[in-house]
ROROPA-39701 format. One record per residue: x negated, y negated, z negated of N, C-alpha, C in turn. Coordinates in steps of 0.1 Angstrom, whole numbers, plus 2048, in hexadecimal, padded with zeros to 3 digits. Each point is the difference from the previous one (the first is absolute). Layout:
<atoms>
(atom (X,Y,Z),(X,Y,Z),(X,Y,Z))
...
</atoms>
This chain:
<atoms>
(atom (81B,7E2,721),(7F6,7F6,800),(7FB,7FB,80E))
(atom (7FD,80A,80A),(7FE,7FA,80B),(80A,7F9,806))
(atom (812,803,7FD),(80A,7FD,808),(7FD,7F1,7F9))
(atom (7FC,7FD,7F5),(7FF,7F1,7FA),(7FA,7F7,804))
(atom (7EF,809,805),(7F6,7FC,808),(801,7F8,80D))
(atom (80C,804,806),(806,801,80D),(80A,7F6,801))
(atom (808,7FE,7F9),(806,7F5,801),(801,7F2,7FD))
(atom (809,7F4,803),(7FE,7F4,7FF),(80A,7FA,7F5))
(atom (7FD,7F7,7FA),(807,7F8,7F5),(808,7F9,80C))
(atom (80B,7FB,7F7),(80E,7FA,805),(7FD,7F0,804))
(atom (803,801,80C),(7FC,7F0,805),(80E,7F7,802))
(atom (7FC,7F5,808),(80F,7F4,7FF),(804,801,80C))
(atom (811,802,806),(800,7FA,80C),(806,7F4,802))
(atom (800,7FA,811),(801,7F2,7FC),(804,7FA,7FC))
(atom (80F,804,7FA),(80B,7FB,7F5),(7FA,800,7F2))
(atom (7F0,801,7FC),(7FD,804,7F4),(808,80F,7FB))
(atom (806,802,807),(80B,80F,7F5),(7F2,807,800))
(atom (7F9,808,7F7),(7F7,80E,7FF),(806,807,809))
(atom (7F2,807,80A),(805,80D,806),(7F5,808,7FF))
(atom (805,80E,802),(7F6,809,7FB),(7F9,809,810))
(atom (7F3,7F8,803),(7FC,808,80A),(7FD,80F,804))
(atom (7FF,805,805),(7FD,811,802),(7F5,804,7F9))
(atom (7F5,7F9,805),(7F5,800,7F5),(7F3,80B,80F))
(atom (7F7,7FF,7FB),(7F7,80A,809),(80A,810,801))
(atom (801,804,7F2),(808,810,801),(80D,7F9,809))
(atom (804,801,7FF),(80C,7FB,80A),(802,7FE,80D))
(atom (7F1,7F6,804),(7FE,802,80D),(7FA,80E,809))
(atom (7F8,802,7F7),(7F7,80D,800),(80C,80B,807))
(atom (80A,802,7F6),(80E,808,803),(806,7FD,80C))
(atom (7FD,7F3,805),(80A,7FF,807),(7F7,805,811))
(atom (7EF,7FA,800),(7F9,80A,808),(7FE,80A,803))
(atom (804,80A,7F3),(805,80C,7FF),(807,806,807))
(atom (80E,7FB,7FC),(80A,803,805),(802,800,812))
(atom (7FB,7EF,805),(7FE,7FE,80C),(7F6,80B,80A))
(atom (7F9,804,7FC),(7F4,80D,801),(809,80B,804))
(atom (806,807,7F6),(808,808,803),(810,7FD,809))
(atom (801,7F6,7FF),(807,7FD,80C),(7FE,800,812))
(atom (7F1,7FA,7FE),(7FE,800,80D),(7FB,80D,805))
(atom (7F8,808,7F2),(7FE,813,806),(809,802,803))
(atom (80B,802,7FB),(810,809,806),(805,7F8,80E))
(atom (800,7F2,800),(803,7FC,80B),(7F8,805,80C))
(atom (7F6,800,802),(7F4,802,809),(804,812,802))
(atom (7FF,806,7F7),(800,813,7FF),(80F,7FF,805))
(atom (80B,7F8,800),(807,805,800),(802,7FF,816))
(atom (7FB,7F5,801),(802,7F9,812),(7F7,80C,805))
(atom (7F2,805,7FA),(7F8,809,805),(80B,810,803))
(atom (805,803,7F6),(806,80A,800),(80E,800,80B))
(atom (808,7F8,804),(80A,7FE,808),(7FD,7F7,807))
(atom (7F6,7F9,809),(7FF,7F9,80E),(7F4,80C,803))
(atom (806,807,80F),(7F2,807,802),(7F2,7F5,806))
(atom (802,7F5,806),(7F6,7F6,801),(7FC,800,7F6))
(atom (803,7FF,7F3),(7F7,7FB,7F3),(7F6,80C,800))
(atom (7FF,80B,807),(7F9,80C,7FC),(7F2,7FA,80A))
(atom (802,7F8,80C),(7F4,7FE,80A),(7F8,7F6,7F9))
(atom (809,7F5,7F7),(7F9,7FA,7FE),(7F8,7FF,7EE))
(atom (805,80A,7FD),(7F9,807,7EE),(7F3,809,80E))
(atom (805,802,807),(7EF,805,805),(7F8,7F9,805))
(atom (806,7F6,80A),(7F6,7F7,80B),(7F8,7F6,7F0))
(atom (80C,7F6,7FA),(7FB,7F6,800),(7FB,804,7F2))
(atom (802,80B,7F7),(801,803,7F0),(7F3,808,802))
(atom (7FF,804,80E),(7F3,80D,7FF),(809,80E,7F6))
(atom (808,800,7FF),(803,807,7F8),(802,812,808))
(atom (7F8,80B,7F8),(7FD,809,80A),(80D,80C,7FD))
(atom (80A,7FA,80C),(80E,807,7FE),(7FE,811,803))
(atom (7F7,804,80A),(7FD,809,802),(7FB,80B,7F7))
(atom (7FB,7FD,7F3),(7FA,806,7F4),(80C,807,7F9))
(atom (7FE,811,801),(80A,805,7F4),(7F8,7FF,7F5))
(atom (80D,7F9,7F8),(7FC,800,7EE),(7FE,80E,7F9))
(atom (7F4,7FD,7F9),(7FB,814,7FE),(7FE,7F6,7F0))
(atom (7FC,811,7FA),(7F8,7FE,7F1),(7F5,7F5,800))
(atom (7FF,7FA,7F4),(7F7,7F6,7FD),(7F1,80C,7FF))
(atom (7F5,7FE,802),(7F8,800,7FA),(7FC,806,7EE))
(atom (7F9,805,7FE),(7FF,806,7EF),(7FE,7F0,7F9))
(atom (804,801,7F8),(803,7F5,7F5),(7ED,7FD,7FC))
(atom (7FD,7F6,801),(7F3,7FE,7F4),(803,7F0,7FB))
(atom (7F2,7FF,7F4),(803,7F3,7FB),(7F7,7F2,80C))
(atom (7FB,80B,80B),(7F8,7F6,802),(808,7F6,80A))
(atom (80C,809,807),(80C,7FB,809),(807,7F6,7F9))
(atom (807,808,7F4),(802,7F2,7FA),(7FD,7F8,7FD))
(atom (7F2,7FB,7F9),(7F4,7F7,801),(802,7F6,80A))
(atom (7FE,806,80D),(7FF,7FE,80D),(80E,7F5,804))
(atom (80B,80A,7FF),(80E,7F3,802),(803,7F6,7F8))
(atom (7FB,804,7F2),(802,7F0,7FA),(7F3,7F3,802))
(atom (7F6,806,802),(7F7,7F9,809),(807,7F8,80D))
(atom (801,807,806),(80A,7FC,810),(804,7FE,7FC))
(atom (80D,7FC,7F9),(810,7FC,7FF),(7F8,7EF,7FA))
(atom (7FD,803,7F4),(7F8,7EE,7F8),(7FB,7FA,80C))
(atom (7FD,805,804),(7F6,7F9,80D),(80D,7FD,809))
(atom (808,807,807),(810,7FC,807),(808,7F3,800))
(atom (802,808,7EC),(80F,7FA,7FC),(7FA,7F1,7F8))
(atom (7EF,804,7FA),(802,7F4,7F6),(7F8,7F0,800))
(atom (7F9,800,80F),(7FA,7F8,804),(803,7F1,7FE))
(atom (80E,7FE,802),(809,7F2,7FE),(7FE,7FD,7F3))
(atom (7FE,807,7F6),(7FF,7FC,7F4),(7ED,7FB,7FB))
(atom (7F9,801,809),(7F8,7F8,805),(7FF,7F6,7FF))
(atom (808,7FD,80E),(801,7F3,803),(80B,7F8,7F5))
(atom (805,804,7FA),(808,7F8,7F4),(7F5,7FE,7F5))
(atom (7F9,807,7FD),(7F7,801,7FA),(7F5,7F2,7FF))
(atom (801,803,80A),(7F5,7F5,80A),(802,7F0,801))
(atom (812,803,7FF),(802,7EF,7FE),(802,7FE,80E))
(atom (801,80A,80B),(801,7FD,80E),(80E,7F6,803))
(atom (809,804,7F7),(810,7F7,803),(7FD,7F5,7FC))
(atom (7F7,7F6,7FA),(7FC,7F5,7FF),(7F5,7F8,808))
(atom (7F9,803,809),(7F5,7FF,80C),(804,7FF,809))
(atom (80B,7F3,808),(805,7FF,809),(80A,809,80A))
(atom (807,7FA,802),(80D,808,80B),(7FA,809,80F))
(atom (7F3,7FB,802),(7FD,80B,809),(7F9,80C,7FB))
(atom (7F7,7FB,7F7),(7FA,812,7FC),(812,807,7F8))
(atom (806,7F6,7FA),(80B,806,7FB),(80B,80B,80B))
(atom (800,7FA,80C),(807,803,809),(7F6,80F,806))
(atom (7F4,7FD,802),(7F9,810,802),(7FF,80A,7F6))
(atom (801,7FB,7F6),(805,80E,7F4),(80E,803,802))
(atom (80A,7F7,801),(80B,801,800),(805,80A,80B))
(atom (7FA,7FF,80A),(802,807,810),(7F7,812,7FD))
(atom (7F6,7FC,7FB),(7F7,80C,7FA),(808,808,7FA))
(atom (805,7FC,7F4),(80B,806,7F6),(80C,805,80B))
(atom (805,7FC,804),(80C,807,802),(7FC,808,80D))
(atom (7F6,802,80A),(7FC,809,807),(7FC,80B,7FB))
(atom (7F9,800,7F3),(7FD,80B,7F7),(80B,808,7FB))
(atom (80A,7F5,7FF),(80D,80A,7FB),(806,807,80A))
(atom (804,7FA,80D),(803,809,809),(7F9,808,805))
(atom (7EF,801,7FF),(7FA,808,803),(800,80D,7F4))
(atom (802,7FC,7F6),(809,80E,7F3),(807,806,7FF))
(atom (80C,7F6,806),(80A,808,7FD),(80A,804,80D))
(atom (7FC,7FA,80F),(807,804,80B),(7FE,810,804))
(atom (7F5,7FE,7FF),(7F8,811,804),(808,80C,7F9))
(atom (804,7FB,7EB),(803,80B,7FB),(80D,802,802))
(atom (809,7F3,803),(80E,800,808),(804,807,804))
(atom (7F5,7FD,80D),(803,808,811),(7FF,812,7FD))
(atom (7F3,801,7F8),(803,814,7FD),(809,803,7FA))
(atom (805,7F4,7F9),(80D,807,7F7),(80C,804,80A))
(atom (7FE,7F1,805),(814,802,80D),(7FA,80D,807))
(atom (7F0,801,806),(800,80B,80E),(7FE,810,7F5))
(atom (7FB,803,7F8),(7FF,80B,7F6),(80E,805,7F7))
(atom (803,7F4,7FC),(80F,802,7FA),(7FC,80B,7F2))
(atom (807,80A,7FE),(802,806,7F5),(7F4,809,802))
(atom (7F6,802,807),(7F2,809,800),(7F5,7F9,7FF))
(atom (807,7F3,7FE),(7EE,7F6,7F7),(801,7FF,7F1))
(atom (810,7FE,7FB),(805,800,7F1),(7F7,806,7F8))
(atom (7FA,80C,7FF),(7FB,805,7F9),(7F3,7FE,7FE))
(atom (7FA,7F5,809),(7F3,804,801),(7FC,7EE,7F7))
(atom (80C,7F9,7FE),(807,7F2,7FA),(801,7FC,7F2))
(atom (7FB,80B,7FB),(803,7FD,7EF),(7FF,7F4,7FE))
(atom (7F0,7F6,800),(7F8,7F4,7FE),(805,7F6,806))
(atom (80E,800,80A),(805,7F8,807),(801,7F6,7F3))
(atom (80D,800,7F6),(801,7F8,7FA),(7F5,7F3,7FD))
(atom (7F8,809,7F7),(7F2,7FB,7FC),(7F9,7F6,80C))
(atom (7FD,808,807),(7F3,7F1,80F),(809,7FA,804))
(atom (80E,803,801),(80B,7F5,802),(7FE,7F1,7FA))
(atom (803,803,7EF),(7FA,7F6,7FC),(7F4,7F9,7FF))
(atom (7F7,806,802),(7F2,7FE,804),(802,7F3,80A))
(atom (801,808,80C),(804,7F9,811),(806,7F4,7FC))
(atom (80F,802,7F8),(803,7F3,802),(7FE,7F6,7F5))
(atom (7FA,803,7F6),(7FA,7F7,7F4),(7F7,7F9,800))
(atom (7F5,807,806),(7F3,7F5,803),(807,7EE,80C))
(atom (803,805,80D),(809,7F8,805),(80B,7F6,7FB))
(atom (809,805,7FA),(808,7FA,7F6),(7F9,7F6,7F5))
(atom (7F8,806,7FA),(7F5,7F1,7F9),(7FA,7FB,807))
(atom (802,7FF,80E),(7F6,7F7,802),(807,7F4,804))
(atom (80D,806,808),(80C,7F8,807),(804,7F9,7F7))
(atom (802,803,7F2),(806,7FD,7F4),(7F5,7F3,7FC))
(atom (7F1,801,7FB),(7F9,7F6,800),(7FB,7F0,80B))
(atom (80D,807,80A),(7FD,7F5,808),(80A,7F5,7FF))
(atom (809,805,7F5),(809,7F7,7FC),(7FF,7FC,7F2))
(atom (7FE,807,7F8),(800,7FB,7F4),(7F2,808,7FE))
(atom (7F8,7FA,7F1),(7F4,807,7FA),(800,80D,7F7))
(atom (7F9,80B,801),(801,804,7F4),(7F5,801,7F8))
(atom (7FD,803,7F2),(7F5,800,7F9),(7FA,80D,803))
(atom (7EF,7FF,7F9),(7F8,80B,805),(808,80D,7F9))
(atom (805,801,7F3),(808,80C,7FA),(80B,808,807))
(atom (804,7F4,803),(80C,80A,80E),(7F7,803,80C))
(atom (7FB,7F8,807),(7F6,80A,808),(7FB,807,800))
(atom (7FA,808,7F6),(7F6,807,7F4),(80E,80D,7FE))
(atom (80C,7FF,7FE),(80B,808,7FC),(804,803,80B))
(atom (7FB,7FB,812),(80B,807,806),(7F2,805,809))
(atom (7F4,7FC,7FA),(7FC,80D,809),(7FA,809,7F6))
(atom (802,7FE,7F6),(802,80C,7F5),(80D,80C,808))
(atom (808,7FD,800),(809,807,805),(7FF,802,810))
(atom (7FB,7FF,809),(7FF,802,80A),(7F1,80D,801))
(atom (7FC,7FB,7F5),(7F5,80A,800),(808,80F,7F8))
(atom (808,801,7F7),(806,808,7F9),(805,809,80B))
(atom (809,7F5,807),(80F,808,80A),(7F5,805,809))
(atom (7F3,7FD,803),(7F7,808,80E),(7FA,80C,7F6))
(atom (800,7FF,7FA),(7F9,80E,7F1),(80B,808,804))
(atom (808,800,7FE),(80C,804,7FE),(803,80B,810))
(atom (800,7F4,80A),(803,805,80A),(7F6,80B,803))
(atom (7F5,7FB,7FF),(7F4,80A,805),(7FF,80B,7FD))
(atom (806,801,7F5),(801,80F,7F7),(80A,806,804))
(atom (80D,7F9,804),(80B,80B,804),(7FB,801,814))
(atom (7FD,7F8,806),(800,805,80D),(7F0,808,800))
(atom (7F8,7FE,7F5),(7F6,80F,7FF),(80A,80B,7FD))
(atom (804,803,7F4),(809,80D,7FA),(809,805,803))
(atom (807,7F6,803),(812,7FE,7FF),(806,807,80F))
(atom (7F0,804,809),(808,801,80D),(7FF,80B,806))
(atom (807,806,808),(7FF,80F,802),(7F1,7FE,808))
(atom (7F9,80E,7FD),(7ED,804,801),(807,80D,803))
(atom (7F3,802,80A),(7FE,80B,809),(7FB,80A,7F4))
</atoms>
């Protein structure tokens, strides 16, 4: 039902022939996919250029110096806590779609637009860079990757996506239904899921 929710009826191209667009689910997948492309790309330059390691610290803040230890004891208030943070992170853009922002001229359009994708790289470069410089001794601590993955890149993705075509309030309403699920989700496994002292 949601995958129905998500996608788009069959439109004309310019030859009149019917063509069948991707639909929101489709694009959604394909920001997805792009997400985890550019994590492996990024973790992978961190891991084999030793310069990528000065600059996951200088410019990432990223504190390479920290050995990875046990999480902390699991409670519900932590988890509470990251899906709090994370909606606040990942799901802001869906806000401004909300808002009607992609219709109120090319400059506020262009400072969300610049907003949005600084947010993304401020998500997802950082968790890159520990992956390339940590390698197989952060894995474990990763379950919820999947999950805020989608998060990170779904909020963004609708918004990029609304700046080209519209979507109705139901699909909006269904993808941060699900961006709120996959941060539930996450919050619970990087509370549980991770080795504790």
């Amino acid at each position: 039902m949601v995958a129905r929710q998500l996608t788009s009826s069959p439109g004309s191209s310019r030859g009149g022939t019917p063509t069948r667009h991707p639909g929101l689910a489709g694009e959604l997948t394909t920001g997805y996919t792009l997400g985890w492309t550019v994590l492996l790309l990024v973790a992978a330059i961190c891991a084999m250029v030793p310069a990528a390691r000065w600059v996951a610290h200088h410019e990432l803040a990223l504190a390479l110096h920290i050995r990875i230890g046990p999480a902390p004891p699991p409670t519900l208030a932590a988890a509470g806590w990251l899906v709090v943070n994370n909606v606040r992170a990942t799901g802001w853009p869906l806000l401004a779609v909300g808002l009607g922002v992609d219709r109120h001229g090319r400059g506020l359009r262009r400072v969300v637009h610049t907003a949005v994708l600084v947010s993304l790289a401020a998500n997802l470069l950082p968790v890159a860079a520990a992956i390339g410089v940590y390698r197989s001794q952060i894995i474990p601590y990763l379950p919820h990757l999947p999950l805020e993955l989608y998060a990170i890149t779904t909020g963004p993705a609708t918004w990029l996506i609304t700046t080209r075509q519209p979507i109705s309030r139901r699909q909006l309403a269904t993808v941060a239904v699900s961006i709120l699920g996959a941060l539930a989700g996450a919050a619970v496994l990087e509370t549980w899921a991770v080795p504790h002292r």
